[in-house]
C-alpha positions in Angstrom: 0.0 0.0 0.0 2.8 2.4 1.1 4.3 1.5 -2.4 1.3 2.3 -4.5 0.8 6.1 -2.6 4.2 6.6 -3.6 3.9 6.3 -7.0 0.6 8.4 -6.8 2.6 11.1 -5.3 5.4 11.4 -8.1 2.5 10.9 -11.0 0.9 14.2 -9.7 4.3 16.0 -9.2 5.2 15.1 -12.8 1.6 16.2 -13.6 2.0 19.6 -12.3 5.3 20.1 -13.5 4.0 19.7 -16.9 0.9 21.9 -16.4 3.6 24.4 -15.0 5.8 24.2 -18.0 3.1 24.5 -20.5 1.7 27.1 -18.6 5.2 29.2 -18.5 5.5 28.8 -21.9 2.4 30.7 -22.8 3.5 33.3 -20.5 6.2 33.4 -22.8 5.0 33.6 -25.9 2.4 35.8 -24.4 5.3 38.2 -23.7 7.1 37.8 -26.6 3.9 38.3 -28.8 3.2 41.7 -26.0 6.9 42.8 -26.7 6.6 42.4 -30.6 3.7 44.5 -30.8 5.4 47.6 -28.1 8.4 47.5 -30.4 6.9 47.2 -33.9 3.5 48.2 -34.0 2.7 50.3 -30.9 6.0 52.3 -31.4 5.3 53.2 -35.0 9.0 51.8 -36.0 10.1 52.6 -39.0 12.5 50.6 -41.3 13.5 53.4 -43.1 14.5 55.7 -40.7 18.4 55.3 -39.0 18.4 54.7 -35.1 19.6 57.8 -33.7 18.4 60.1 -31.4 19.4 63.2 -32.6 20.2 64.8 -36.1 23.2 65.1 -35.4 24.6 61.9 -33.6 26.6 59.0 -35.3 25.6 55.8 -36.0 28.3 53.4 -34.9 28.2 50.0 -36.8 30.7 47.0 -36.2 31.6 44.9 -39.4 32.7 41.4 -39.2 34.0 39.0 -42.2 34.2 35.8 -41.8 35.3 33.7 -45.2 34.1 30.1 -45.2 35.4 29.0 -48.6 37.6 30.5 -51.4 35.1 29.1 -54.1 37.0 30.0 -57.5 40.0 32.6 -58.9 39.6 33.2 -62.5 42.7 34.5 -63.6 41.6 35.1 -67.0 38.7 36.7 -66.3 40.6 38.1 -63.3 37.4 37.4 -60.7 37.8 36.1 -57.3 34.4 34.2 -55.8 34.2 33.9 -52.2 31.9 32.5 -49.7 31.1 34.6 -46.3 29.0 35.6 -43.7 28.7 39.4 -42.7 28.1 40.1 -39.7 26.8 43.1 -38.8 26.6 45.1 -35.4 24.7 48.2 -34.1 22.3 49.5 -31.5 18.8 50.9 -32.1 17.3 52.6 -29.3 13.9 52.3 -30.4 14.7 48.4 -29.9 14.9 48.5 -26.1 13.2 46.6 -23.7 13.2 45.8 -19.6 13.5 41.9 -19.5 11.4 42.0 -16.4 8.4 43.5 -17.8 8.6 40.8 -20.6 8.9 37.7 -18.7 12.9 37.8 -18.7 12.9 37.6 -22.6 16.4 39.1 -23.5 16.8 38.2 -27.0 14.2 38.1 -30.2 14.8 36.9 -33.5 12.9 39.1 -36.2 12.7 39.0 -39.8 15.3 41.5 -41.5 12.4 43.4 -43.0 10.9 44.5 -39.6 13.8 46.3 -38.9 16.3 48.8 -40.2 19.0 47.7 -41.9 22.3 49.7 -43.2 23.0 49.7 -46.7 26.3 48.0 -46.6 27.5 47.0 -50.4 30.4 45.8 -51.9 32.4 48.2 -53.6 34.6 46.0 -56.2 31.3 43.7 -57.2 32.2 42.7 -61.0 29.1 40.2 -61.5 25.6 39.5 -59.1 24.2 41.7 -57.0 26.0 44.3 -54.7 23.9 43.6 -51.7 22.9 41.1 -49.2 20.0 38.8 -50.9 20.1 36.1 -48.4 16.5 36.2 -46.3 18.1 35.9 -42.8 16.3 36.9 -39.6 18.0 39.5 -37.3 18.5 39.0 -33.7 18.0 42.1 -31.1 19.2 42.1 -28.0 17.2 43.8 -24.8 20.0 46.6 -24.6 18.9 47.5 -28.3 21.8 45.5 -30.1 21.0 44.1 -33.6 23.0 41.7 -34.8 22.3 40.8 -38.3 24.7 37.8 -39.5 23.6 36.8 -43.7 25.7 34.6 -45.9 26.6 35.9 -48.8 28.8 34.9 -52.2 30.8 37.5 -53.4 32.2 37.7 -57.4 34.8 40.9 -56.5 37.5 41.7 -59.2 40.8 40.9 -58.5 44.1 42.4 -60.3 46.0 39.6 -60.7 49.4 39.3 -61.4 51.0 36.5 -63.7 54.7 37.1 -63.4 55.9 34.2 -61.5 53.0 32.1 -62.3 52.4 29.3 -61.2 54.6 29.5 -58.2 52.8 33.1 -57.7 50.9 35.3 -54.6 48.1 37.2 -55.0 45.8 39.8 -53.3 42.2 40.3 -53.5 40.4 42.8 -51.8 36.8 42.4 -50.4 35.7 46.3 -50.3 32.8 47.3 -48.0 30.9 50.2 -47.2 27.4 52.2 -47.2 26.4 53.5 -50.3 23.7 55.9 -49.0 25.5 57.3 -45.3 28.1 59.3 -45.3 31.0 59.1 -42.3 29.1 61.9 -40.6 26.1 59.5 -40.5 27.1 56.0 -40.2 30.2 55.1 -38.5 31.3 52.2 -39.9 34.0 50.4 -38.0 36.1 46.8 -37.9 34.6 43.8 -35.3 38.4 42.3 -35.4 41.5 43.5 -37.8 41.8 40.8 -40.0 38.5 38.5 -41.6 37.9 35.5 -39.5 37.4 31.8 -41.1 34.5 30.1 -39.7 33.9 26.9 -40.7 36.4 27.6 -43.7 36.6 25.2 -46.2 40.3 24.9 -47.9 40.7 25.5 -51.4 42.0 22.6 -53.7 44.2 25.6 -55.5 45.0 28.8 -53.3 45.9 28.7 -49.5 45.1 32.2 -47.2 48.4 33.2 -45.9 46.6 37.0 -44.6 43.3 38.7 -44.8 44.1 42.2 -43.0 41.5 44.8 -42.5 41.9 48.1 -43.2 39.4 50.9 -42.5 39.4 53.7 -44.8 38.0 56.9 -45.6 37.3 58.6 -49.0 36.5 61.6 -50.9 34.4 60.6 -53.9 34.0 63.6 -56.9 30.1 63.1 -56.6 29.5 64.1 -53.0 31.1 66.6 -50.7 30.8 64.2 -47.8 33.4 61.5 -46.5 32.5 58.1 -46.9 34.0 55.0 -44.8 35.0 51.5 -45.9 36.4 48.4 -44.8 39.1 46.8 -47.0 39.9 43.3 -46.3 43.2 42.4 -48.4 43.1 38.2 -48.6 47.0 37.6 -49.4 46.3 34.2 -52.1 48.9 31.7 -52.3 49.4 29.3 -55.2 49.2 25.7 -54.5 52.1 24.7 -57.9 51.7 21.1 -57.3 49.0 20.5 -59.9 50.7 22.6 -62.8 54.3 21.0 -61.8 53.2 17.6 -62.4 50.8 18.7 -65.7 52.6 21.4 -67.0 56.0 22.1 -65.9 57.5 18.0 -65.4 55.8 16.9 -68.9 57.6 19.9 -70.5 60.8 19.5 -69.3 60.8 15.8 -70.2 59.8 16.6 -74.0 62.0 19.0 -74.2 64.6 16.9 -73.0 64.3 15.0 -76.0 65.9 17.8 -78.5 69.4 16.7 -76.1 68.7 13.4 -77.7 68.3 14.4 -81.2 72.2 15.0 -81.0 72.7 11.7 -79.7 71.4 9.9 -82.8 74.1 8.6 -85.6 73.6 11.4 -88.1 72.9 8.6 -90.8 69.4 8.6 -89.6 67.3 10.6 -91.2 64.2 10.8 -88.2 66.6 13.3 -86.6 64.5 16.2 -88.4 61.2 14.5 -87.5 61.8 14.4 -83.7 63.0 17.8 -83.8 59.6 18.9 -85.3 57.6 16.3 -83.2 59.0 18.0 -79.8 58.3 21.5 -81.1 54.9 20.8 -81.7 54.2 19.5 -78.6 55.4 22.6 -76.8 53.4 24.7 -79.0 50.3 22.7 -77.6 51.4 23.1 -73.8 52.0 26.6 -74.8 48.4 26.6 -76.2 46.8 25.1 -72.9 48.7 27.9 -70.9 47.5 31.0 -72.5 43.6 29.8 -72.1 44.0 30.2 -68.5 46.5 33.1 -67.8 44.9 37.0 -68.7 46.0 38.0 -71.7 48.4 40.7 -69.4 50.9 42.9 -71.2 52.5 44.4 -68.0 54.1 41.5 -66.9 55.6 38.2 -68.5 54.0 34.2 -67.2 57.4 32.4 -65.5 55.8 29.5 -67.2 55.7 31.1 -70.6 59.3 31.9 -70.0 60.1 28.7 -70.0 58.1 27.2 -73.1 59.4 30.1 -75.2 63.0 29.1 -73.7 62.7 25.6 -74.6 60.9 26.3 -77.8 63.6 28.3 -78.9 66.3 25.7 -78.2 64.0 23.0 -79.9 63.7 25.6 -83.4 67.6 26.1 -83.2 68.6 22.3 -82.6 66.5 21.9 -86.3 69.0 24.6 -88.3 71.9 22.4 -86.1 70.8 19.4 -87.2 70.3 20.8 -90.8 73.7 21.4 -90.1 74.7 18.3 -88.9 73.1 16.5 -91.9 74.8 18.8 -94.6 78.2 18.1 -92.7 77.2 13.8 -92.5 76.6 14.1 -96.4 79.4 15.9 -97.6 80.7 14.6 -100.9 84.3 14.9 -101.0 84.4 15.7 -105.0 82.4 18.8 -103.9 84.1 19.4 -100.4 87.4 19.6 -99.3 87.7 19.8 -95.9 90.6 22.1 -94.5 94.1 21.5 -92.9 92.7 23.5 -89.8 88.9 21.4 -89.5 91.0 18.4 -89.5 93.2 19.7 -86.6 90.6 20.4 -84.1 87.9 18.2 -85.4 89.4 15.3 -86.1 92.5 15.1 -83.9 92.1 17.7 -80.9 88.5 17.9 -80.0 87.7 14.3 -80.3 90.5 13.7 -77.4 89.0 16.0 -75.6 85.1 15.0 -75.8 86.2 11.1 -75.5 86.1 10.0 -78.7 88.0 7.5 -80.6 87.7 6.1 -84.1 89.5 3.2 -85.3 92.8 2.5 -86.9 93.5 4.5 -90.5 92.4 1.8 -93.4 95.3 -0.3 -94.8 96.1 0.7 -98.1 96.1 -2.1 -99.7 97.0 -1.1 -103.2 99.2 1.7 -102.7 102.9 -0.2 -102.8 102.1 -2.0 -106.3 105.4 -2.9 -108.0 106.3 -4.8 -111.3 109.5 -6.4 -110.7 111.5 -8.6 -114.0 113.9 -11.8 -112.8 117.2 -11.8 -114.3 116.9 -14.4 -116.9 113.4 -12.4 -118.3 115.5 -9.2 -118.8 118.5 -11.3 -120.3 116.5 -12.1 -123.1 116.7 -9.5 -126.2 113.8 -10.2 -127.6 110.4 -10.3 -125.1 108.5 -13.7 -126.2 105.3 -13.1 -124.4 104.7 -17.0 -124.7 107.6 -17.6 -122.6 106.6 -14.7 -120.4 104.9 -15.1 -116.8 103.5 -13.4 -114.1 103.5 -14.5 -110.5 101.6 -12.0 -108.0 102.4 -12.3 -104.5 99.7 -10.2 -102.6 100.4 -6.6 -104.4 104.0 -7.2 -105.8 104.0 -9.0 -109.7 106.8 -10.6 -110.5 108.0 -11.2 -114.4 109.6 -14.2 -115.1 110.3 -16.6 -118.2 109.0 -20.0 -118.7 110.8 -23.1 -117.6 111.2 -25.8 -120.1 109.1 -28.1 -117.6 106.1 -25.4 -118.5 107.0 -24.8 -121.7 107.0 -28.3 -122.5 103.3 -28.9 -120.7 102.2 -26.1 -122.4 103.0 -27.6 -125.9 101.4 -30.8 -124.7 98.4 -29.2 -123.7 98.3 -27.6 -127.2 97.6 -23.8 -125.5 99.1 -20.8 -128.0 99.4 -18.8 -125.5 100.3 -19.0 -121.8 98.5 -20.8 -118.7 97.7 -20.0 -115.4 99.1 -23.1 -113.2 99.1 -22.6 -109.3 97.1 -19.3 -109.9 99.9 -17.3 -111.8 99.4 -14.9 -113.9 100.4 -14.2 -117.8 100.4 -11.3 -120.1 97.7 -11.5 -122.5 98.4 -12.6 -126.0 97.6 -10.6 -128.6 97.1 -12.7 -131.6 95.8 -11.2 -134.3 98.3 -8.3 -134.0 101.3 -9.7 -134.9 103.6 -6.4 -135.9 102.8 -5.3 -132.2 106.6 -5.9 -130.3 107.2 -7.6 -126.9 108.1 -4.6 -125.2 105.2 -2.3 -126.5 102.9 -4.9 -124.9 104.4 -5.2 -121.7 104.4 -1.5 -121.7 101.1 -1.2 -122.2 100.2 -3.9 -120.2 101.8 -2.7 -116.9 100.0 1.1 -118.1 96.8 -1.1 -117.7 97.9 -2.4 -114.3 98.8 0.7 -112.8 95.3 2.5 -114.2 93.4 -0.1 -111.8 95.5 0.4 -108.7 95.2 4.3 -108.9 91.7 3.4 -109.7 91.3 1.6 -106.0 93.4 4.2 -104.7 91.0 7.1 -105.8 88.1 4.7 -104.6 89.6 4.2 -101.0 90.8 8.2 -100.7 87.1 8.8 -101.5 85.8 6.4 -98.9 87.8 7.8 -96.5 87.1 11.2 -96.8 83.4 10.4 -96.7 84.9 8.5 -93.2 86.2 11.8 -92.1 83.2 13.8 -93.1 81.1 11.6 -90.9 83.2 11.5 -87.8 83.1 15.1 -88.0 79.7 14.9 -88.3 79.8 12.9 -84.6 82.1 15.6 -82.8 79.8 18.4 -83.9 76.8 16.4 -82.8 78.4 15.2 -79.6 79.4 19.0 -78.5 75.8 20.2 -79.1 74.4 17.2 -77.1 76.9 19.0 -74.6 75.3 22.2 -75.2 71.8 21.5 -75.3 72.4 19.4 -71.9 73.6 22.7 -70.4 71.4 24.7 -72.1 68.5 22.8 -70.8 69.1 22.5 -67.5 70.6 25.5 -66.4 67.4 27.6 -68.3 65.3 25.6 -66.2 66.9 26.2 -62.7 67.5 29.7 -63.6 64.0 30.8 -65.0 62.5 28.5 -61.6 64.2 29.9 -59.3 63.8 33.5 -60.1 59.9 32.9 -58.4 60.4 34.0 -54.8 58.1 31.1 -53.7 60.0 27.9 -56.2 62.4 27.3 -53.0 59.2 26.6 -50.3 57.7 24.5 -53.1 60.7 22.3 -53.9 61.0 22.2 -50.3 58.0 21.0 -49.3 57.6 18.8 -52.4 60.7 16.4 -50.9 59.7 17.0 -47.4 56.2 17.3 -47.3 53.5 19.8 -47.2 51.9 21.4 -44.4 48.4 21.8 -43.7 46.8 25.2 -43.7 46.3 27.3 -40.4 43.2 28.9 -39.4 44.4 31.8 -37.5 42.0 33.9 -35.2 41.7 37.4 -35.6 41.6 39.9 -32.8 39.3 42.5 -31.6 39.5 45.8 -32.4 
């Protein structure tokens, strides 16, 4: 029984409790709905007029950015689009109340058209609206406080500058103030010195290294008054990683390739088409560049630097290797190369570069000699039948018969000479019987001595056309020396001019750090 009253008693406690709660709560809406109607409707408020006492007294308003997401910097275009909130501070005495009369109500949210609102644009709008559009209620505070807090997305304009894109800074400014109210009116003034992030969102692209604020005041040539904004100055940094890896690594690889146009034999004739092939492709990087940068004629891309660098070392290694070809193909009937080119071409560079060719060609037929054994020039009268030739490598030797080839000769029935163990005789000239011994040797060793200056014209000719092409290979070895140079020294030197290529390379090999959200402080 005891049990049973017990729970009775706390099912009526809870009861009343509920009846109490229910009952406060109409109180309160009561008094909200009492306190809406003294400030709105019995006051006569007016939205249009500003909340000061006198004529003379100044409106003080505090301003407050706070960035939640960098949503998109056209370069091009030169247009920076932001995401904020703007919030917005000031005290209207008409907004007053005594919490105790009210039920303890201290705070009221209203819709922003029930109350005044100052007329606070942006100055450097390039596209959208200039004003707040966003429907957001307004809160007011029991001291008269409004505190107005919209979201908004700005499209400001943004000078930007391209000279050490893409390792490159910039700053946008966000540029606020009342179009209607002059400084004599409405005193605008900064919530913290710098924009706050709330809730910020980081760009993919551009990191916030600063966003100062800066309160200004103005002379403008239509009004006599002076007019006060807020400039918030968002320092943008660059994040290169995306056009290193796209743009900048894929460049310097193709145009690594004109170093290896030197380092093909210059008998190949696709020397000119890789040459071309690599300048094309830079002309399309170059392509894909200017679409995104402004077309800017104060300043000069880093980027574009560097295409037009390597372009211009891909057009000049085509006129080398024009030259390289002429040189390979030289004809030595047409050219003649000089005592000097052979000095440092041929014998002092290649020393110096590394380069060896073999030994000089054995001349083979150069040391030709006719010699005539004692019993052939006993002999008065030249039988040509009797007469042999024996060649031993380039020497011929004249000799005469021996009865044992005489005699096999006769058995053998030949009329003229034979040709046993590869040995050689003058031909026979038959049907010209008046013709003398001697006259045919003569003109027989004439014909032997027109072939071996034949071969030795032949073999000059083959080596000069030797010589042409190895000089052919020094000049292409010292421009694959060149172009090496040439190609990596442009690209540290145009890199490194960019004030921010060190932190980049730095963090690329030891990491990147995440971005900081710094608070600003109260003015």
């Amino acid at each position: 029984m005891r049990t049973g009253a017990q729970d009775l008693r706390g099912h009526e406690i809870q009861q009343v409790c509920s009846v109490r709660w229910i009952f406060g709560k109409s109180l309160a809406a009561n008094a909200e709905a009492k306190l809406r109607d003294r400030l709105f409707t019995d006051n006569k408020y007016k939205t249009l007029t500003i909340p000061v006492q006198n004529a003379t007294d100044i409106l003080t308003m505090w301003l407050a950015l706070y960035i939640t997401q960098i949503l998109d910097v056209d370069e091009r275009n030169q247009i920076m689009t932001t995401k904020v909130w703007l919030k917005q501070t000031w005290t209207d005495y008409r907004l007053a109340w005594d919490p105790d009369e009210y039920e303890g109500i201290t705070e009221i949210k209203v819709p922003r058209d029930y109350v005044w609102l100052p007329d606070i644009l942006i100055y450097n709008n390039a596209d959208g609206p200039y004003d707040v559009q966003a429907k957001t209620w307004a809160s007011i505070d029991y001291n008269g406080t409004v505190v107005w807090w919209p979201p908004a997305v700005y499209k400001s304009a943004c000078q930007i500058n391209v000279q050490w894109y893409p390792f490159d800074e910039q700053e946008c400014v966000l540029k606020f103030g009342s179009w209607t109210h002059a400084g004599d009116i409405l005193n605008l003034m900064p919530a913290y010195n710098s924009a706050l992030r709330k809730f910020y969102w980081p760009n993919g692209e551009w990191t916030i290294q600063s966003s100062l604020c800066q309160r200004n005041t103005k002379f403008y040539p239509c009004c006599e008054e002076e007019y006060i904004d807020l400039t918030f100055t968002l320092k943008l940094r660059r994040k290169p990683l995306f056009y290193f890896a796209y743009l900048l690594l894929p460049c310097g690889l193709i145009s690594f390739n004109t170093v290896l146009v030197f380092y093909l034999p210059a008998d190949i004739s696709e020397k000119m088409s890789l040459c071309v092939n690599v300048l094309l492709s830079l002309a399309v990087f170059l392509l894909l560049i200017t679409v995104q940068i402004p077309a800017n004629a104060n300043s000069f891309p880093l980027i574009v630097k560097y295409l037009l660098f390597t372009m211009v070392i891909v057009a000049s290694s085509i006129v080398l290797t024009v030259v390289v070809l002429n040189i390979r193909y030289s004809s030595p009937e047409i050219h003649k190369m000089s005592r000097i080119t052979r000095k440092i071409f041929l014998d002092f560079l290649p020393r110096i570069l590394g380069m060896s060719r073999p030994e000089k060609y054995t001349k083979r037929y150069r040391n030709v000699g006719i010699m005539f054994t004692r019993d052939a020039l006993e002999e008065r009268g030249l039988n040509t039948q009797k007469l042999v030739m024996d060649n031993k490598g380039s020497n011929y030797t004249m000799r005469m018969k021996t009865e044992t080839e005489s005699h096999r000769d006769e058995m053998d029935g030949l009329p003229g000479c034979s040709e046993p163990d590869s040995r050689l005789c003058l031909p026979l000239v038959d049907g010209d019987r008046e013709m003398s011994e001697g006259l045919l040797i003569h003109r027989s060793i004439e014909e032997l001595l027109y072939l071996t200056c034949h071969v030795k014209n032949e073999e000059d000719a083959m080596r000069d056309e030797e010589d042409f092409k190895f000089l052919a290979m020094v000049v292409d070895r010292i421009f694959l020396i060149l172009y090496l140079v040439s190609v990596l020294g442009g690209l540290v030197m145009i890199i490194i001019q960019a004030p921010l290529a060190p932190d980049f390379f730095y963090e690329l090999f030891n990491g990147f750090e995440e971005e900081e959200f710094g608070m600003g402080v109260r003015v």
